[in-house]
N, C-alpha and C positions, 0 to 999 in steps of 0.2 A: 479358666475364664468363668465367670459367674454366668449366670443365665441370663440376666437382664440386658447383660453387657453382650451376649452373643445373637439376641434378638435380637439389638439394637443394630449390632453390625449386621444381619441378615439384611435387614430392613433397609440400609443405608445399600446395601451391597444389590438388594431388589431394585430401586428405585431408579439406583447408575445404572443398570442392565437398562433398564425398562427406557432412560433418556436416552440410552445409544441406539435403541430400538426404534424408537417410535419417535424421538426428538421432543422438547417442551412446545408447548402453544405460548406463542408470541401474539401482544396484542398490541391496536395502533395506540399511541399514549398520548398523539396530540396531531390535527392537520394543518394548523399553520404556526410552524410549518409540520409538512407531513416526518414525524417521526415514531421511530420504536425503541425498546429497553433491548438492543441489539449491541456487544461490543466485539471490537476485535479480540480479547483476552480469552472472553466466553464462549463466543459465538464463530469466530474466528471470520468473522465480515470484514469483506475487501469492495473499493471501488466496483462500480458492476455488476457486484450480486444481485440476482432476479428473483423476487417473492412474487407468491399470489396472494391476494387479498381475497378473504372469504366472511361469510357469516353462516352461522346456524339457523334454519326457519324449520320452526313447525310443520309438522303433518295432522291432516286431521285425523289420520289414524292413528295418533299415539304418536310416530316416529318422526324424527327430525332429518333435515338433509344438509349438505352444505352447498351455498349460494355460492358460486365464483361474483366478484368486483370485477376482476382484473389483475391487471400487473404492474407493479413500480419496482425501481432501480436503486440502487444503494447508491448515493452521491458522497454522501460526507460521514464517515465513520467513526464512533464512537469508543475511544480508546480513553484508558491513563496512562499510557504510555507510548503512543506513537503521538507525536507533536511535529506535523504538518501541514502543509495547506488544505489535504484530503482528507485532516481531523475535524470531526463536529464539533463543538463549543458549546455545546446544548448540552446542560446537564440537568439532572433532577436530583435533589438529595443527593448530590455526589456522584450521582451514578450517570455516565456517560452514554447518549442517547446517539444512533443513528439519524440520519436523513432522508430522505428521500426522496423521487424525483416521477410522476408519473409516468406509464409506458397504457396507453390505448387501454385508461380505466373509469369506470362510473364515480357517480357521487362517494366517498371514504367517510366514512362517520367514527370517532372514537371508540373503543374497542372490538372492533373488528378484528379478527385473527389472518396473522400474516404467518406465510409457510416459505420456507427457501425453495424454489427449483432447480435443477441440474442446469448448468452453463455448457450447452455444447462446447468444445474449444477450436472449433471451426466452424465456417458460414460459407455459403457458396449465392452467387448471386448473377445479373446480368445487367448490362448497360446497352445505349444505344444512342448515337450522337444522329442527327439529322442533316448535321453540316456537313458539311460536302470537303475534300482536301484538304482533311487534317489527320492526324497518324492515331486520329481516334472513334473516325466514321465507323458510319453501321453497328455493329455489335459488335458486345464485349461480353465476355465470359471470365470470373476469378474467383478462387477461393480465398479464404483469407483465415490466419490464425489469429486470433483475438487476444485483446490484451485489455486489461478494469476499463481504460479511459483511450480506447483505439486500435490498432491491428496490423498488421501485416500483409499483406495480397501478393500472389501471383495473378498475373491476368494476361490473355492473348485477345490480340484483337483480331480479325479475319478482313483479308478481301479489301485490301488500298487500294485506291486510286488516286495519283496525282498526275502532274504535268511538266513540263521543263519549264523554266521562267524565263529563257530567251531559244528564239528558235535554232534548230541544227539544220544545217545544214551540208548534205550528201547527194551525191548522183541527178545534179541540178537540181534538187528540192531544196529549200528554206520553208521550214513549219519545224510547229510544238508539235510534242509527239507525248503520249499516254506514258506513264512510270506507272506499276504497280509492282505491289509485294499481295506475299498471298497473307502475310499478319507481321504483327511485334510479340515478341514474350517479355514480356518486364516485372520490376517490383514496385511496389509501392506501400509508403507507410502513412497512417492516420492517425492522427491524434486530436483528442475533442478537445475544444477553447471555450465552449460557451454549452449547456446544459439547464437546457427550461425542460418544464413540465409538456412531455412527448415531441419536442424537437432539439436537436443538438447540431451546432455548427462547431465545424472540425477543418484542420488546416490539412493537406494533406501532397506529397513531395515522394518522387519514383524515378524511374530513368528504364527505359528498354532500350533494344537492339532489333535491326530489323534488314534482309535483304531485299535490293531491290532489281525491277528487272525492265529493260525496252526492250519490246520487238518491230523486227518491220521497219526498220528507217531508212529511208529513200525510196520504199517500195511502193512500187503503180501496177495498173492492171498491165500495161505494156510493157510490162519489163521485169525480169527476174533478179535484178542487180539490188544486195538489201544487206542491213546488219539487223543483230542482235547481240544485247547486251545483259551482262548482269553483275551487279558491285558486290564488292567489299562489303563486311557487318558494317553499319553505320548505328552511333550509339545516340542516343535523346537522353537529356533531362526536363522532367516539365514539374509543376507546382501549381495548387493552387486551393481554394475553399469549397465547404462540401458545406451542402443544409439538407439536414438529415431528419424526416420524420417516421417518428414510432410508431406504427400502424400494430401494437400487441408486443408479446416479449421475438417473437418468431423473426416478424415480417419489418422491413423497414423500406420506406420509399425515397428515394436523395435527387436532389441536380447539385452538379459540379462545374467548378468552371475552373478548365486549364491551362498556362499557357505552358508551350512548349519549346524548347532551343536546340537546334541543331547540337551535338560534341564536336563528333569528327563527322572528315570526309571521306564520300564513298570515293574507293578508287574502282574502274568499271574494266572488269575481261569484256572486250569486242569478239564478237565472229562474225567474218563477210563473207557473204554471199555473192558470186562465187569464190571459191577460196583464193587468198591473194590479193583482191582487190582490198583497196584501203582509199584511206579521204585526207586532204590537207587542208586546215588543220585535224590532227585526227580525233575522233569523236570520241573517243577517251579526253584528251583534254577537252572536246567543247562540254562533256555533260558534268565535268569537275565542278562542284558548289551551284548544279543549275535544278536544282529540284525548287519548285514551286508549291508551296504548301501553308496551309494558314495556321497560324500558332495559337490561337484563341481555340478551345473546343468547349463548346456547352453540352453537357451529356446529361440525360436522363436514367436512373435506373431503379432495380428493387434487390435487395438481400434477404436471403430467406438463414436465418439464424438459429 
């Protein structure tokens, strides 16, 4: 190999090193719309990806720092070879440009230097409805695995409270009587339908399972004669819309609205007090399809990402 010819390769073989190392500096190439010289081919950009936005500002000692912007999102990717609706159309001289989408960032000026961040691939978060007897009161706790345009969730919710919707009657009493469970464990999936600059509206579709339990029915201070009950798994499905605001790449703040539908039905083991005693009709069939609960839940929450 000739000399010229083996520096050459040094130098070509330095430079790959040097880009696996340290990566190229990517700059913005235009903000409206916001885009960069980012492709799937080269860059290997998916839906989702999170850049920071930065600039270089002088010191008055000589040395320069870099300025954080902020954060924006990969919306529409730049490929010649993927052809879908997740493809940008935005080309420059041929060359296929990215999109963007802001996430909780300042003013963006043209060439500004944009950096990829790491995507955790999980988020963990918490909710909290205010409404009273729905199977999504009080707080919620979920993790969720993420996917470019939505996610996955596990989430339990803690501490039900509902009510029967016609009264029972046992041991001369007729009254509603308290139902609670101590939570649901469910899944739930999201998927985003609409992506502006730092909010996104997402549809979103689950289903849990939850035991439930009465205590105390017929029971008075004068008198020891009483049941307690507790059902079968009883299964939900609910659905509904999420408006999601990007408060940074980390943090995001949502309300949701869901309804929710009964599957099946609880079937209830009774135990009376004292043992033996029982009711006609008995209180397994009266509390058959008698849960009272509201299907609408409006929840508040935040995700930390």
């Amino acid at each position: 190999m000739k000399k010229s010819s083996l520096l050459f390769f040094l130098l070509i073989l330095s430079i790959g090193i040097i880009q696996a190392q340290f990566g190229l500096k990517t700059s913005v190439f235009s903000t409206k719309p916001l885009a960069a010289k980012i492709t799937y081919e080269k860059d290997g950009a998916t839906v989702g990806d999170l850049y920071k936005v930065f600039y270089e500002k002088d010191k008055s000692d000589g040395t320069s720092s870099n300025v954080s912007v902020g954060h924006i999102m990969a919306f529409k990717i730049g490929s010649l070879t993927l052809k879908n609706r997740k493809t940008s159309l935005i080309t420059d001289g041929g060359t296929p440009l990215t999109v963007f989408k802001k996430i909780g960032v300042r003013k963006i000026e043209k060439g500004m230097e944009i950096k990829k961040i790491k995507r955790n691939w999980a988020s963990y978060g918490a909710e909290y409805s205010f409404q009273k007897n729905t199977f999504f009161s009080g707080p919620t706790i979920l993790a969720t695995a993420k996917a470019p345009t939505g996610g996955l969730s596990v989430f339990i919710t803690a501490n039900l409270k509902f009510s029967t919707s016609s009264p029972l009657t046992y041991n001369g009493l007729t009254k509603n009587y308290d139902i609670k469970s101590w939570g649901t464990i469910g899944l739930r999936g999201e998927k985003v339908l609409l992506f502006l600059n730092y909010f996104q509206f997402s549809a979103v579709i689950g289903a849990f399972g939850t035991h439930l339990n009465v205590n105390n029915i017929g029971k008075t201070s004068i008198n020891s004669i009483y049941a307690d009950g507790i059902s079968s798994n009883i299964w939900c499905g609910f659905g509904g819309l999420k408006l999601a605001l990007n408060a940074g790449p980390r943090v995001q703040f949502f309300l949701q609205d869901f309804y929710t539908a009964q599957l099946s039905s609880a079937k209830w083991d009774m135990t009376y007090y004292p043992l033996g005693t029982s009711s006609t009709p008995s209180l397994e069939t009266q509390l058959k399809n008698n849960l009272n609960f509201n299907r609408n839940s409006l929840i508040f929450g935040i995700r930390i990402r």
